[in-house]
C-alpha positions in Angstrom: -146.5 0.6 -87.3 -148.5 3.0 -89.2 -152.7 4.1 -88.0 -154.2 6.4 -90.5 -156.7 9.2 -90.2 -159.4 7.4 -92.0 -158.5 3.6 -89.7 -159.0 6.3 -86.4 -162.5 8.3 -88.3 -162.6 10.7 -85.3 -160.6 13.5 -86.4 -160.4 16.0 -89.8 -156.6 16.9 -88.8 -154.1 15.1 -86.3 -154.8 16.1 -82.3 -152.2 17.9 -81.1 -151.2 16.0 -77.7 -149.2 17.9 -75.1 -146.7 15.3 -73.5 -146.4 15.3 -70.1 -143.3 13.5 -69.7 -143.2 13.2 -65.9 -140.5 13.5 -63.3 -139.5 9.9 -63.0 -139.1 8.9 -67.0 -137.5 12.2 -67.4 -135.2 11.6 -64.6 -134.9 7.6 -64.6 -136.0 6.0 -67.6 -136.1 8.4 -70.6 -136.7 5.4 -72.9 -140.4 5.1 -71.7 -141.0 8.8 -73.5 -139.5 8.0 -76.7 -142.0 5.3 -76.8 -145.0 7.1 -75.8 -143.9 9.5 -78.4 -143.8 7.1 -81.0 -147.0 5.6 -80.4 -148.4 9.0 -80.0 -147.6 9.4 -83.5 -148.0 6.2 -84.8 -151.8 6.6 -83.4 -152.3 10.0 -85.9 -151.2 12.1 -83.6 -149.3 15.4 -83.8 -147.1 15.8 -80.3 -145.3 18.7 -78.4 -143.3 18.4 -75.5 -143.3 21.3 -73.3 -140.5 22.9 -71.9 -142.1 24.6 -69.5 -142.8 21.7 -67.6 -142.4 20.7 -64.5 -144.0 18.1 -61.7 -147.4 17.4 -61.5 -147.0 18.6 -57.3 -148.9 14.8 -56.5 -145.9 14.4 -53.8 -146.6 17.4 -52.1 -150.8 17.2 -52.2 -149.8 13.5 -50.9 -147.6 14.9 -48.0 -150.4 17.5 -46.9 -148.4 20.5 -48.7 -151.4 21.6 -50.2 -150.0 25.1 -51.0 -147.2 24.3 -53.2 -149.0 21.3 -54.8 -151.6 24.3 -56.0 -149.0 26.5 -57.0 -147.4 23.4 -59.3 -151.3 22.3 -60.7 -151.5 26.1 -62.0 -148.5 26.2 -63.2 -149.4 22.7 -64.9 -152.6 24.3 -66.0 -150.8 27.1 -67.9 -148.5 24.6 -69.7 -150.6 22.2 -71.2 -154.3 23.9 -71.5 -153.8 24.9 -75.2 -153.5 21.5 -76.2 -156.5 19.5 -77.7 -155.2 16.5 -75.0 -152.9 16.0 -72.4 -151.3 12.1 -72.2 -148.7 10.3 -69.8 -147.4 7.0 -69.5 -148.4 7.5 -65.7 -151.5 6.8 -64.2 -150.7 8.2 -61.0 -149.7 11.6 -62.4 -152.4 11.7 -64.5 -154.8 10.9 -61.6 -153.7 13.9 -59.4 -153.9 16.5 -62.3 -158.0 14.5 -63.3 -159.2 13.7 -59.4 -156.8 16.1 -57.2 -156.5 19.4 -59.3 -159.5 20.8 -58.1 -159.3 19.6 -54.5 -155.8 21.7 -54.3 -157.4 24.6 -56.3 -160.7 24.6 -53.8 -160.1 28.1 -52.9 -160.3 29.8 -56.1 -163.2 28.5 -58.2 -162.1 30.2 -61.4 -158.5 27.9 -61.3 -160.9 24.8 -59.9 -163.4 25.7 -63.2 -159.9 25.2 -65.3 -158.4 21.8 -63.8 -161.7 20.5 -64.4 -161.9 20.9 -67.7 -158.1 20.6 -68.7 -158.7 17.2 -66.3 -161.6 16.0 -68.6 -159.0 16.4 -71.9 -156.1 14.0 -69.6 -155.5 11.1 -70.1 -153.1 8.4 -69.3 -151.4 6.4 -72.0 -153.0 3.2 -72.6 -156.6 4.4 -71.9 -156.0 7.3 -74.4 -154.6 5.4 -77.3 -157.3 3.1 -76.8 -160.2 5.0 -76.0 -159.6 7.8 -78.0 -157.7 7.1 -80.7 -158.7 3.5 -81.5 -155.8 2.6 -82.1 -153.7 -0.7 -82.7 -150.2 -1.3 -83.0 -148.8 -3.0 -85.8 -145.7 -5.1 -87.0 -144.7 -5.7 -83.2 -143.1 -8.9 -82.1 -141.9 -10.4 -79.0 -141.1 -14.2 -78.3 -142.3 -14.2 -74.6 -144.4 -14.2 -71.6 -145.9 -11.2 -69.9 -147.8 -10.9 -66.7 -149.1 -7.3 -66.1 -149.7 -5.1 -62.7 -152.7 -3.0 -62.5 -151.2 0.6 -60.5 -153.4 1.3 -57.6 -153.8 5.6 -59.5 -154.8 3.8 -63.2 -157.1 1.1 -62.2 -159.3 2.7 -59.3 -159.1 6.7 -60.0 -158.7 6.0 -64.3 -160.3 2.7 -65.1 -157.3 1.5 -66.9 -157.4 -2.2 -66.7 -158.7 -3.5 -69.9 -156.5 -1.2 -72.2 -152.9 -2.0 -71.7 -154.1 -5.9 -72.1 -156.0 -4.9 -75.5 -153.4 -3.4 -76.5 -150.6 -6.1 -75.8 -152.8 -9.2 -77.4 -151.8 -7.4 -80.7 -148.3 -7.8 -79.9 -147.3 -11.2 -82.2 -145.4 -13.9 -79.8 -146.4 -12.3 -76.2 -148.3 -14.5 -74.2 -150.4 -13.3 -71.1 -149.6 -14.9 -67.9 -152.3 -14.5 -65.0 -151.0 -12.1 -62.1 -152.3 -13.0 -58.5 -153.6 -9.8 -56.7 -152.7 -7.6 -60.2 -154.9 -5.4 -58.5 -153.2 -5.2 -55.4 -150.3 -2.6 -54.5 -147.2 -2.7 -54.6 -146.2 -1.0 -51.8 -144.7 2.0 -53.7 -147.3 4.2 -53.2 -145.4 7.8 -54.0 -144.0 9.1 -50.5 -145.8 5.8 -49.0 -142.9 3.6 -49.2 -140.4 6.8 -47.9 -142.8 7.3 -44.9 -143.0 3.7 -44.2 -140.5 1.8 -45.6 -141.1 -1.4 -43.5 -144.7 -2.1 -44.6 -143.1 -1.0 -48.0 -140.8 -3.7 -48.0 -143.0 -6.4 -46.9 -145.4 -5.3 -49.5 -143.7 -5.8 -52.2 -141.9 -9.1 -51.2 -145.4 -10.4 -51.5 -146.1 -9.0 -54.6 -142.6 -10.1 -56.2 -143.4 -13.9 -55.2 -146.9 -13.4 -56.6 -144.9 -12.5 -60.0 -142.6 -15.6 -59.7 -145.2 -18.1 -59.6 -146.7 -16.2 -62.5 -143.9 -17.8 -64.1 -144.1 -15.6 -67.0 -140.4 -14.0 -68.0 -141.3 -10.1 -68.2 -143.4 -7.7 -65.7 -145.2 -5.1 -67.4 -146.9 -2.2 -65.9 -148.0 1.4 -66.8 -146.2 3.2 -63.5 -142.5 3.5 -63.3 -142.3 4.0 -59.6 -144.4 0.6 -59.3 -142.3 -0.7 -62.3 -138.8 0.4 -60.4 -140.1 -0.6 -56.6 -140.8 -4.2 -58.2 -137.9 -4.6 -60.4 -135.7 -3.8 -57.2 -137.2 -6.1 -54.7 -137.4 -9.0 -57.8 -133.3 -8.4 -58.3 -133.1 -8.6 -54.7 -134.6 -11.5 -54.2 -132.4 -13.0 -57.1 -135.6 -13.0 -59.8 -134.8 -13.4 -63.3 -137.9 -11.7 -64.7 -137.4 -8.7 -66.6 -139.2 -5.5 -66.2 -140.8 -2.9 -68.6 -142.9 -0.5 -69.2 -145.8 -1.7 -71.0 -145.1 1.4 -74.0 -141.8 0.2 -74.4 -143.2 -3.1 -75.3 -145.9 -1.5 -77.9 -143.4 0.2 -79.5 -141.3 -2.0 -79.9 -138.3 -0.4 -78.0 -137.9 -3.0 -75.1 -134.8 -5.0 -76.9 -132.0 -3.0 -74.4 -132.1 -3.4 -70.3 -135.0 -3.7 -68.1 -135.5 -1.5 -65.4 -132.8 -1.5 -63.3 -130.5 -3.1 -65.2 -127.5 -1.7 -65.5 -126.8 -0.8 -69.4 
């Protein structure tokens, strides 16, 4: 799965891409950021992953801490504004450090000045090997059917919708099965689901029998916490669709467990 320079015709040398990993992949499902890697490379592009990383603070600016959610965005700042682009397979993440950054950092205008522009160079995964990098993947096949949910953070804050699909018709054997409400939360919602765990639940029962009828045999999505909140109620309900991020799909690397399977 190979994109050359001259194929992507925006660039004299390779971007160099800061990866923001995030807290959940780095913490629960690792495999989604060896994927983004790859196709970060396989798109041209030449990647670092910072050490000095940390949270994004979007659970504390969501919980009213706005202190320590500005104390996290300029340490975030620091970390990744050398970088000609910032990318993560998160669309919530990457809508708190693009739409939030500056709302945290309203008290200082010089740190405001800085989120805006490190914001403006963010991007989340699909929309940035897509709108950016033009790129498609190659030599990827999967014998199955897919139906996809649109995270609440990607869709209405990023305008990811079209991308991930794009970007998944060039997968050979995948077939697109329509979701009902795609559009419509899970009921994860970050601290949502921890501060109200009933309307949580009920949430995402509905949107779990809404995948069912989609009668397609994988869920795909480009947020783990929605990806992990669905794949738990669908086990629960005794569902034998299979959940991925949609990256691990692109690059080929969704041949072990689903989410939540134990491996």
């Amino acid at each position: 799965m190979t994109t050359t320079l001259k194929q992507i015709g925006a660039f004299s040398s390779p971007p160099r891409v800061g990866l923001f990993v995030t807290c959940l992949v780095d913490a629960m499902r690792p495999s989604v950021g060896f994927a983004t890697l790859k196709l970060l490379r396989d798109a041209g592009c030449r990647v670092e992953v910072p050490d000095a990383q940390t949270c994004c603070g979007q659970p504390a600016f969501n919980s009213g801490d706005t202190a320590d959610a500005a104390v996290l965005a300029r340490h975030f700042i620091e970390t990744f504004e050398g970088y000609d682009y910032v990318v993560a397979p998160s669309g919530s993440c990457v809508g708190m450090t693009r739409a939030h950054y500056a709302e945290a950092l309203a008290d200082d205008p010089a740190w405001a000045e800085r989120a805006r522009r490190l914001g403006e160079r963010t991007y989340e995964l699909m929309s940035f090997l897509v709108d950016v990098m033009h790129f498609a993947p190659a030599d990827v096949k999967l014998d199955t059917s897919f139906t996809y949910h649109d995270s609440c953070s990607g869709l209405r804050e990023l305008g990811v919708h079209d991308q991930p699909r794009a970007l998944l018709d060039k997968v050979s054997g995948l077939t697109l099965k329509p979701l009902e409400g795609n559009d419509v939360c899970c009921g994860f919602g970050g601290t949502f689901c921890v501060k109200y765990p009933a309307i949580s639940n009920a949430v995402v029962g509905e949107k779990a029998d809404a995948i069912d009828r989609s009668g397609a045999s994988l869920l795909l999505g480009g947020d783990l916490g929605c990806l992990m909140n669905m794949a738990g109620k669908l086990k629960r309900k005794g569902s034998s669709v299979r959940s991925f991020h949609a990256a691990e799909v692109l690059a080929g690397m969704a041949g072990g467990p689903a989410i939540g399977e134990e491996r």
